[in-house]
N, C-alpha and C positions, 0 to 999 in steps of 0.2 A: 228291578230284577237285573240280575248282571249279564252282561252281553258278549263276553269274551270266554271264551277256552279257559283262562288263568284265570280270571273273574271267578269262573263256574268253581275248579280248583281249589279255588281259594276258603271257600264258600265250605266246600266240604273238610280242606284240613283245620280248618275252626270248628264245625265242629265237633269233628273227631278231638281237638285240642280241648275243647269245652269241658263235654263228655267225662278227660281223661283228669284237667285239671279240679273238676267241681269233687269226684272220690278223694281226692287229698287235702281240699277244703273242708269239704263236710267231716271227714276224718278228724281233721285237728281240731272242728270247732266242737266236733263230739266229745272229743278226749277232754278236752278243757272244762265242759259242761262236768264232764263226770268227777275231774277235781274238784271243781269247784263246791258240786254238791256232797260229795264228801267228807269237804273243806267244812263245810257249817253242817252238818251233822256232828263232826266233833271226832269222826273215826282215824286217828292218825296216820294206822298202820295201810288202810286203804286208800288214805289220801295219798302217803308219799307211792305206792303203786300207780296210780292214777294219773301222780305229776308225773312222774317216769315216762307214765305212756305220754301223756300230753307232749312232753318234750319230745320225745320221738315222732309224732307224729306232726309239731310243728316243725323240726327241724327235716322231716322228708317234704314239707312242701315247699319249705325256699330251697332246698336241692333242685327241687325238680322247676323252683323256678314260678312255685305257684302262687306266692307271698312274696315279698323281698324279705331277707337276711334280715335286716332293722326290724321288720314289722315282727317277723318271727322271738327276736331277740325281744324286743318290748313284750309280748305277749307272754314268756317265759319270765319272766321279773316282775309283770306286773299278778303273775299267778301265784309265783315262789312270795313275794311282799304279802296278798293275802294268806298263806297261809301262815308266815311268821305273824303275822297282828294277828292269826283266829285262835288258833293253838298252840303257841308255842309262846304267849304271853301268859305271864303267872298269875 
């Protein structure tokens, strides 16, 4: 257990940080799921919505610092890559 004032502190802005970065996690890994499954259902016009959101919702968590920029960025191309090989191959 921590022993100090700052220790104590400390203790609570994690997890108030926790807390605030886990909504913007769970956010973007939602969004993604819901591409993704509308990705293999074959719905196009719902998929490119989806990716939309996806992308917005990853690119709010490396703003905020809850992902890094690269990991964000990988997740966006590796989502945009399946949808080109699911649907958009003749």
């Amino acid at each position: 257990m921590a022993n100090t004032k700052s220790a104590i502190k400390n203790i609570r802005k994690n997890e108030r940080r926790r807390l605030r970065n886990q909504v913007f996690r769970t956010r973007a890994r939602t969004m993604v799921k819901k591409a993704r499954l509308a990705i293999m259902a074959g719905r196009v016009e719902e998929a490119q919505e989806a990716i939309r959101q996806a992308y917005s919702a990853l690119d709010k968590a490396a703003e905020k610092g809850v992902i890094h920029k690269n990991n964000a960025a990988r997740r966006k191309a590796r989502l945009m890559r399946f949808f080109n090989q699911t649907l958009r191959t003749p």
